[in-house]
C-alpha positions in Angstrom: 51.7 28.9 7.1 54.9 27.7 6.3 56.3 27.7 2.8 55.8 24.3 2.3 52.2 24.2 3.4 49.3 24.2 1.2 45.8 25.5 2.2 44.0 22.3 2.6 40.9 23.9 0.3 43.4 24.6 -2.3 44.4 21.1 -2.3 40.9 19.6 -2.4 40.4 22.2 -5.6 43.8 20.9 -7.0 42.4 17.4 -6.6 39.0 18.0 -7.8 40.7 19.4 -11.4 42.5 16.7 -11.7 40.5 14.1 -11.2 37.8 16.7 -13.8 40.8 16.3 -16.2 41.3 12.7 -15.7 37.3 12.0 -16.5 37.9 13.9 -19.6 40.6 11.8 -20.9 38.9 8.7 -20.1 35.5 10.2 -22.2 38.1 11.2 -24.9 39.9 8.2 -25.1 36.7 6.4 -25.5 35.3 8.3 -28.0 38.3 8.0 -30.0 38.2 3.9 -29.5 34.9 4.4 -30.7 35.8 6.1 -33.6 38.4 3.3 -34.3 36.8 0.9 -34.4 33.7 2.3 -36.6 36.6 3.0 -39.2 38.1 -0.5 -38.8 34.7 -1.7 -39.6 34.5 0.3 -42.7 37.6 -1.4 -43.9 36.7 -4.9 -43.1 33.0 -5.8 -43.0 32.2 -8.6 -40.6 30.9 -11.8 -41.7 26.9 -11.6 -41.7 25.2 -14.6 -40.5 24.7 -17.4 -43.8 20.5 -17.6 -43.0 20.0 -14.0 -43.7 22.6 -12.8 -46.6 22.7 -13.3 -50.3 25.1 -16.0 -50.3 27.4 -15.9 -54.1 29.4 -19.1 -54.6 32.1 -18.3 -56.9 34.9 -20.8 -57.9 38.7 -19.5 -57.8 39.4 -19.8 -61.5 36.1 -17.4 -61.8 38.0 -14.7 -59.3 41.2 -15.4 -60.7 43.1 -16.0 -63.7 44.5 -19.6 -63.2 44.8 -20.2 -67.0 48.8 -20.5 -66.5 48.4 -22.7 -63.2 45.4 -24.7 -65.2 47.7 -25.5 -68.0 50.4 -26.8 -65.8 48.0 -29.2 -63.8 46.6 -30.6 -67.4 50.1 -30.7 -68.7 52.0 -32.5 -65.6 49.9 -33.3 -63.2 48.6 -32.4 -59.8 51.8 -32.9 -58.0 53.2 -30.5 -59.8 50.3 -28.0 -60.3 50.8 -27.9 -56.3 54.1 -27.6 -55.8 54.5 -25.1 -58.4 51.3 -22.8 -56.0 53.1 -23.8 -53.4 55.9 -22.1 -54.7 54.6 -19.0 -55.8 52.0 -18.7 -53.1 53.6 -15.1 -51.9 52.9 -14.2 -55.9 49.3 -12.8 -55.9 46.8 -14.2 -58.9 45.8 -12.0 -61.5 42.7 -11.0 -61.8 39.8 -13.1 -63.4 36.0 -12.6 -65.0 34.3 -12.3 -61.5 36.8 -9.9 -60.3 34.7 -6.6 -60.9 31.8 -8.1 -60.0 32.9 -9.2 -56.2 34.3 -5.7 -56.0 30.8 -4.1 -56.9 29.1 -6.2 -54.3 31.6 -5.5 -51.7 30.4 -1.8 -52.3 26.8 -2.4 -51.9 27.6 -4.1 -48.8 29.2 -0.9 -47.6 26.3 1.1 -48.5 23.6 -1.4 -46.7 26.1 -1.7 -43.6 25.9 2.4 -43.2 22.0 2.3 -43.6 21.5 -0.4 -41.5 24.7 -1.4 -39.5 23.2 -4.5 -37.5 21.6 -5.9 -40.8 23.1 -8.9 -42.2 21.0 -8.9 -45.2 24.0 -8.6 -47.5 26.3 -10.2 -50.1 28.5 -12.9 -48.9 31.2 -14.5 -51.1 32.1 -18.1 -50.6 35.0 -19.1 -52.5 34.2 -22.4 -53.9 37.2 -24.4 -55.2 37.7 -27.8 -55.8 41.5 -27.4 -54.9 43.3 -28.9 -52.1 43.6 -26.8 -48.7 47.1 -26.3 -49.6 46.5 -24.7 -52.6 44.3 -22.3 -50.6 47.4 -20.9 -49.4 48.0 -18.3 -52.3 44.6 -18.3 -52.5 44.6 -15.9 -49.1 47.2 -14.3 -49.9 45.8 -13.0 -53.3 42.5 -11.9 -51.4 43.8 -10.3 -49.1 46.2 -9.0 -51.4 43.3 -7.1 -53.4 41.5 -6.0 -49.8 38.2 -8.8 -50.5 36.1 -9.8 -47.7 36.0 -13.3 -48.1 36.0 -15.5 -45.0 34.3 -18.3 -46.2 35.8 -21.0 -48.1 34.6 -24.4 -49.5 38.1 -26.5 -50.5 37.0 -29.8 -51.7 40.4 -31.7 -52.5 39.7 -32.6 -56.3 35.7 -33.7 -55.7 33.3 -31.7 -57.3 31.7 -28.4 -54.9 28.4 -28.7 -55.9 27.2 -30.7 -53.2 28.3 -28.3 -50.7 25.6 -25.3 -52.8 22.5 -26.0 -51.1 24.3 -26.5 -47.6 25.6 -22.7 -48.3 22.4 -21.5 -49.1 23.8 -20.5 -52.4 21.7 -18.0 -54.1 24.1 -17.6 -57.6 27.0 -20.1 -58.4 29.4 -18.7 -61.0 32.4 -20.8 -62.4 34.4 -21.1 -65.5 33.3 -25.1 -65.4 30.1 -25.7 -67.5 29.5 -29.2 -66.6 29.6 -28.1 -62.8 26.9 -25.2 -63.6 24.4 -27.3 -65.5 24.7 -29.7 -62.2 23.5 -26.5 -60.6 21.2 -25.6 -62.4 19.8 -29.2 -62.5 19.5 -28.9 -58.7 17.7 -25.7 -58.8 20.2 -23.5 -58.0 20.9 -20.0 -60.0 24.2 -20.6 -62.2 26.0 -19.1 -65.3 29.8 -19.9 -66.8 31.7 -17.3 -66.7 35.1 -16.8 -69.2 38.4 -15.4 -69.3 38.0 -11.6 -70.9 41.1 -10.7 -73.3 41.4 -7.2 -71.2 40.4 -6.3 -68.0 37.7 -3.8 -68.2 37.3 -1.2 -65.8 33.7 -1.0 -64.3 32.1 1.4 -62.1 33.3 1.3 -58.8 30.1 3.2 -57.0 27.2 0.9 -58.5 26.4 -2.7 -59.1 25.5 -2.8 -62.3 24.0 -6.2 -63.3 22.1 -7.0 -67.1 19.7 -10.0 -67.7 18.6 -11.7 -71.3 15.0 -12.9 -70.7 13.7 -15.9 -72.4 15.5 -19.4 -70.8 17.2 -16.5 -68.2 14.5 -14.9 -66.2 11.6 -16.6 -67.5 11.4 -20.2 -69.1 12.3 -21.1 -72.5 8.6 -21.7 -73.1 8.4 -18.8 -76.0 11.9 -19.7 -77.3 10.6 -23.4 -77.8 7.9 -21.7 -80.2 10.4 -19.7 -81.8 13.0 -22.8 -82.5 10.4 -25.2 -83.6 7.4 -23.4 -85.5 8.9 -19.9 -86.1 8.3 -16.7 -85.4 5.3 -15.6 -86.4 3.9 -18.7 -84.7 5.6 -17.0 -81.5 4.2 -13.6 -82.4 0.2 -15.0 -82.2 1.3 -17.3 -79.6 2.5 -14.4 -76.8 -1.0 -12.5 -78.0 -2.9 -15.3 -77.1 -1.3 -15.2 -73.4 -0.4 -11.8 -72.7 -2.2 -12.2 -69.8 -0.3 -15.4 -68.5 2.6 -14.9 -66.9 5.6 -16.8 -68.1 7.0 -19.6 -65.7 10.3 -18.7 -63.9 13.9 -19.3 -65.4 17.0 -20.1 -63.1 18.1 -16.3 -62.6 14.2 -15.5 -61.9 15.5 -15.9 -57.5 18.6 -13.6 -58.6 16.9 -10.8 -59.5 14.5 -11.4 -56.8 17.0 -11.1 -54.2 18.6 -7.9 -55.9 15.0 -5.9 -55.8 14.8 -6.9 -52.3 18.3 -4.9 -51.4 16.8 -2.4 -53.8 14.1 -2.0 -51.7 16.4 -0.8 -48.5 17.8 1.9 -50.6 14.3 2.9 -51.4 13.2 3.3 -47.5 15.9 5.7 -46.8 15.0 8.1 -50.2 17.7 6.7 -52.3 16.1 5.4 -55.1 18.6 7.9 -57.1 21.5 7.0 -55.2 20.8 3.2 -55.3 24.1 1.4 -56.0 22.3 -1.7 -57.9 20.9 -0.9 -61.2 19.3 -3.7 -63.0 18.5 -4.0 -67.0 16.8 -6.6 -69.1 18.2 -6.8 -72.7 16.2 -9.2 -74.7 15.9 -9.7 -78.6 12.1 -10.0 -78.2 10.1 -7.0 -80.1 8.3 -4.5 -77.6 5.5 -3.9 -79.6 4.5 -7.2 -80.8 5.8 -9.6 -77.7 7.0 -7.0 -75.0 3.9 -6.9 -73.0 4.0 -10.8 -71.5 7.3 -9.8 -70.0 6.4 -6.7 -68.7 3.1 -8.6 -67.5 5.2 -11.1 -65.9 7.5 -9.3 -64.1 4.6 -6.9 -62.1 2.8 -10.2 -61.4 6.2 -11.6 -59.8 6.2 -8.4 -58.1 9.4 -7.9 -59.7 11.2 -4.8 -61.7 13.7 -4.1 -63.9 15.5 -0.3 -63.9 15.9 -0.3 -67.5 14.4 -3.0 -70.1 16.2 -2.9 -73.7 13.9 -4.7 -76.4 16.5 -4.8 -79.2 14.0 -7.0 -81.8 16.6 -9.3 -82.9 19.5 -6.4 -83.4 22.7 -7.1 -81.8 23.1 -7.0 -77.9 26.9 -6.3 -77.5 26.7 -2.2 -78.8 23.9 -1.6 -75.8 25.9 -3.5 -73.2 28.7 -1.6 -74.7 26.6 1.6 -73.6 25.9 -0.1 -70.1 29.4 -1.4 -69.0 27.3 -4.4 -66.6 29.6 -6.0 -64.2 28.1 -9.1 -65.5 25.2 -10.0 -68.1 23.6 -13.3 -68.5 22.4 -15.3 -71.7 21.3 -19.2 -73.0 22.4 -18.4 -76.5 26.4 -18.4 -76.8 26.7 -15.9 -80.0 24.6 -13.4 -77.7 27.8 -13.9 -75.2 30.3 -14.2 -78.1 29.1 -11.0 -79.7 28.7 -8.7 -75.9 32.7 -10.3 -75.2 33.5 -8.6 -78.8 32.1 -5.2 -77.9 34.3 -5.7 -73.9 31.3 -6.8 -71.7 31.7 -9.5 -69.4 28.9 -11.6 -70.3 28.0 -15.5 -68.3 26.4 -18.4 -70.3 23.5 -20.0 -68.7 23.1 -23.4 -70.3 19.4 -24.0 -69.5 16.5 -24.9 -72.2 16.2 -25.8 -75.7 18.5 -23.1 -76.8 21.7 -25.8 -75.4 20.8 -28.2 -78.6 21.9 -25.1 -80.9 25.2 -23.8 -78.9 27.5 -25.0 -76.4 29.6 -23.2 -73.7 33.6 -23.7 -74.3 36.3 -22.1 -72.6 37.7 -18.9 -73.4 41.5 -19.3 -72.3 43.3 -15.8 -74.3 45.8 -14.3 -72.2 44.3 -10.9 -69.9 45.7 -7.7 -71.5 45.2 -4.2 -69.1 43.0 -1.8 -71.2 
């Protein structure tokens, strides 16, 4: 055998390795594609399909700060409310009221997408402005700025957004509007004003963390009509008499629903320690003397509450203080008032006869960085 001769068996075995090798780095590289594109995924959730997720309309002066921008458009005008975006559309928008909240769902989502990855029984965010599609401009940039998943936008050129609610399936509406919640609310659909906060709080980052008044919230105002127009000892003997009734649903009543339902999926999987939504009723009702109806109610909705505060008329703000919800809803404004005082983020929901007593306004002071 000459030099350059090769034993024809040792070149079959030198093919047969490298083709072993070449099988191997096709398996590798395919497990590693695998692997990128599982933590791509983690990063960016995609966009679960509108009929089966919980669908949270929020308007963009709710996620942002726009009380600078606002100003300018009530001042001078809309021309120059959208040049001046236009502008500063590379500058990303500070942060507003709904902020923490988005962030805290996004987290769930993560949680639900790991349990059950081809689930789209999640949150999805619609951004739900009436600003014109230019505007939306820095209104990308800012989201994608902060790392949100919002795809989904609803840009309605200076007409109101709230016929566009029902067509998203909108399951909560938040805005900073009030006239533009009570339409919500008029056409059944979950809503609450939200307002600028005077610091920006920082919130759990590992749990969803979400606080509900009762009367006019959850339930009807039926009992608080008692209270406001014979008194309450009139509404003590009154809640006796129907312990056993349930109370009729309130506008938040489907909110809640839909939160116990994504509580449930924790549950299955043995995480009912680890759940990353935490629900808590704080109401100024008494326990002992008109606690049971609500109680009642709730386990004949089929409904739960992780923690239920009955403060009997004491102040709410020092236990949502002790809390730290990512948002807590009310009908009476010196409930929301006195929770802003102690630093909670706190959402007016202008529904029954509490509305003839107080009125949502605008809170417009400058955000401070705790």
């Amino acid at each position: 055998m000459s030099e350059g001769e090769m034993n024809p068996s040792a070149a079959d075995q030198s093919d047969h390795q490298v083709n072993e090798g070449s099988g191997d780095a096709e398996v590798d590289w395919e497990a590693a594609r695998k692997r990128s594109e599982s933590l791509a995924s983690t990063k960016k959730l995609r966009t679960p399909k509108s009929q089966d997720a919980i669908t949270i309309a929020v308007s963009s002066r709710c996620l942002f700060n726009m009380t600078v921008e606002r100003k300018i458009y009530d001042e001078q005008g809309l021309e120059t409310y959208m040049k001046y975006q236009q502008e500063h559309e590379e500058e990303p928008l500070r942060k507003g009221p709904a902020f923490p909240l988005i962030k805290a769902l996004e987290t769930v989502n993560l949680r639900l997408r790991e349990l059950y990855p081809d689930s789209d029984e999640i949150f999805d965010i619609v951004l739900m402005t009436n600003n014109h599609a230019q505007v939306g401009v820095r209104l990308i940039n800012s989201i994608n700025h902060y790392g949100l998943s919002i795809e989904r936008f609803c840009m309605t050129g200076g007409k109101s957004p709230i016929g566009y609610l029902k067509a998203y399936l909108t399951n909560l509406y938040l805005s900073v509007d009030p006239e533009k919640v009570g339409e919500a609310i008029e056409a059944g659909i979950a809503a609450a004003t939200m307002f600028q906060m005077k610091k920006e709080l920082t919130l759990s980052d590992k749990q969803l963390r979400v606080a509900f008044d009762g009367d006019a919230v959850l339930f009807s105002d039926e009992s608080e009509q008692i209270v406001k127009l014979h008194g309450l000892d009139t509404f003590f003997e009154h809640e006796k008499k129907y312990e056993k009734t349930p109370l009729a649903k309130g506008p938040l009543k489907g909110f809640l629903e839909v939160l116990g339902k994504l509580q449930k999926k924790f549950h299955a999987k043995d995480l009912r320690c680890d759940c990353p939504i935490r629900t808590y009723l704080v109401t100024a009702r008494s326990a002992a003397s008109s606690g049971a109806r609500v109680l009642k109610t709730l386990r004949d909705w089929g409904l739960d509450v992780d923690e239920a505060l009955f403060l009997a008329g004491a102040p709410k703000g020092p236990m949502l203080e002790k809390i730290r919800p990512h948002i807590f809803f009310d009908d009476q404004m010196f409930h929301i008032r006195g929770a802003q005082e102690m630093g909670t983020i706190a959402a007016h929901v202008p529904y029954g006869i509490g509305q003839k007593y107080n009125k949502s306004t605008p809170i417009t002071e400058n955000t401070e960085k705790s």
